[in-house]
Kinemage of the C-alpha trace (Angstrom):
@kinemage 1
@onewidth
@group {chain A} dominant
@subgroup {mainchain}
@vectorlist {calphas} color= white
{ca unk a 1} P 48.961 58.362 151.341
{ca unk a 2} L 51.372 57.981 154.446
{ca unk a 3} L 50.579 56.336 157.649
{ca unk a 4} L 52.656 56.836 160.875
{ca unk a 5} L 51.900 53.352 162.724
{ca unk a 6} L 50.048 50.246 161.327
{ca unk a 7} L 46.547 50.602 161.978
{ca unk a 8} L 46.607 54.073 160.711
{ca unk a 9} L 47.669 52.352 157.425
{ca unk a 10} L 45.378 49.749 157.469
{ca unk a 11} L 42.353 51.886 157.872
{ca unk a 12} L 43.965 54.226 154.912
{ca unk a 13} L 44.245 51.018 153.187
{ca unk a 14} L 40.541 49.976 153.684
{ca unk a 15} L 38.882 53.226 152.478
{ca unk a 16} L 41.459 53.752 149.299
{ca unk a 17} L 41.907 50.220 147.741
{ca unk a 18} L 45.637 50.567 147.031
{ca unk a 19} L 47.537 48.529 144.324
{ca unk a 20} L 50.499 48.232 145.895
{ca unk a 21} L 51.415 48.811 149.914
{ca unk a 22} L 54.929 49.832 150.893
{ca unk a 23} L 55.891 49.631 154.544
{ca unk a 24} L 58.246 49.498 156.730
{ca unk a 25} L 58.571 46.161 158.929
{ca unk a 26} L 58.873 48.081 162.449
{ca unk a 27} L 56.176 50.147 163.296
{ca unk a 28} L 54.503 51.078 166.331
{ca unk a 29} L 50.959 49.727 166.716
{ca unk a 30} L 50.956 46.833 164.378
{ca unk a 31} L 53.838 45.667 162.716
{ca unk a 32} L 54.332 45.953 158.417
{ca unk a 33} L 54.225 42.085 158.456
{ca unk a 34} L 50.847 41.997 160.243
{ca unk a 35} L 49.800 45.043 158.335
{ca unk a 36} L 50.456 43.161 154.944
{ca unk a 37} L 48.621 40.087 156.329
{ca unk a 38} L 45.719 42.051 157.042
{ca unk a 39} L 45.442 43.946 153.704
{ca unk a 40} L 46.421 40.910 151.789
{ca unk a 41} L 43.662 38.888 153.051
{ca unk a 42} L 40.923 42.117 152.322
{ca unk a 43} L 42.642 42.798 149.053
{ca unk a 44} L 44.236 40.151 147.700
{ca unk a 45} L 45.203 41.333 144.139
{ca unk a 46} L 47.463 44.532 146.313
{ca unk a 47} L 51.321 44.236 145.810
{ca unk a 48} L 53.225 44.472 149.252
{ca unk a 49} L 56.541 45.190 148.947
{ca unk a 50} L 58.760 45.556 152.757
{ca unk a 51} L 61.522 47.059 154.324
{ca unk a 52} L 63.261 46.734 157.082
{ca unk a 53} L 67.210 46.969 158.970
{ca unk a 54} L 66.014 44.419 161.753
{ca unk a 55} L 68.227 40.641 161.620
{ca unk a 56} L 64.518 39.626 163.581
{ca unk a 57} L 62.561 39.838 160.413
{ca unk a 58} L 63.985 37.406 159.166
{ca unk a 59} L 61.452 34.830 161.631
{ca unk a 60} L 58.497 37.268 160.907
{ca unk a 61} L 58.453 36.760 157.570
{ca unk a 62} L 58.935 32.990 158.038
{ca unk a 63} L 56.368 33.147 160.032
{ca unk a 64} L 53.948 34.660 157.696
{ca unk a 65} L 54.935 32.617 154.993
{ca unk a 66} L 53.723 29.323 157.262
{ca unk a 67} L 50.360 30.944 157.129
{ca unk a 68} L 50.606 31.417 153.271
{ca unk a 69} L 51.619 35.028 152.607
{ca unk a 70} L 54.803 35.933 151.078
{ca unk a 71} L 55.966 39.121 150.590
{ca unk a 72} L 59.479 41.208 149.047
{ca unk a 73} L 61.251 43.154 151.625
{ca unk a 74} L 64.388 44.912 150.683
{ca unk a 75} L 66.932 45.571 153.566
{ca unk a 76} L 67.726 49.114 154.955
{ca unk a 77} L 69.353 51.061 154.118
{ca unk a 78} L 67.172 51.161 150.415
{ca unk a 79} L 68.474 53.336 147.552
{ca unk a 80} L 65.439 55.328 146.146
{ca unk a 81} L 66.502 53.896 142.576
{ca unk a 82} L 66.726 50.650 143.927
{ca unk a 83} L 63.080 51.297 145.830
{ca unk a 84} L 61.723 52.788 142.558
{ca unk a 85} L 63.149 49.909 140.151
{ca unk a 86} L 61.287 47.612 142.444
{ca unk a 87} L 58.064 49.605 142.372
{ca unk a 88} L 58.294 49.763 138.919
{ca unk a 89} L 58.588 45.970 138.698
{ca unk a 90} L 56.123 45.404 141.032
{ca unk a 91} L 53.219 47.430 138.782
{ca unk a 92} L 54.459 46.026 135.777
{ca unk a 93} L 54.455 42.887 136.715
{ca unk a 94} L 50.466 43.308 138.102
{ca unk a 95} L 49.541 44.651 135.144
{ca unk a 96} L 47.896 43.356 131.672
{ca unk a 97} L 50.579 42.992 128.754
């Protein structure tokens, strides 16, 4: 499902358990890096994968990673075949061999 701001995504995120979250960094609302903080901590096993054409994300994601999350983030602009090879890894990656 899409979300237009963070907190839409979060709630969409709460009622459909997703596997993997893909978000932008800048959003109104709440930002992707608080987003993925939030839905990592409710649903730890889902994949979070970023993106973002800010230099400042660089500090948010430090940041985050202080308080223990990590999380991929690809840099704007994003090929789609680049975006889908690194979906692709992602699921494979969380799933059973």
């Amino acid at each position: 499902q899409a979300a237009y701001d963070g907190l839409q995504a979060y709630e969409i995120c709460r009622s459909v358990i997703p596997r993997l979250l893909i978000s932008d960094v800048v959003m109104p609302v709440m930002n992707g890096i608080e987003l993925a903080i939030k839905v990592r901590a409710e649903i730890p096993a889902c994949a979070v994968l970023l993106f973002s054409g800010q230099a400042s994300t660089g500090d948010m994601l430090q940041e985050a990673k202080e308080r223990g999350y990590t999380f991929e983030l690809l840099a704007k602009p994003v090929h789609p075949e680049v975006l889908l090879q690194k979906v692709r890894d992602i699921i494979n990656a969380k799933s059973p061999n």
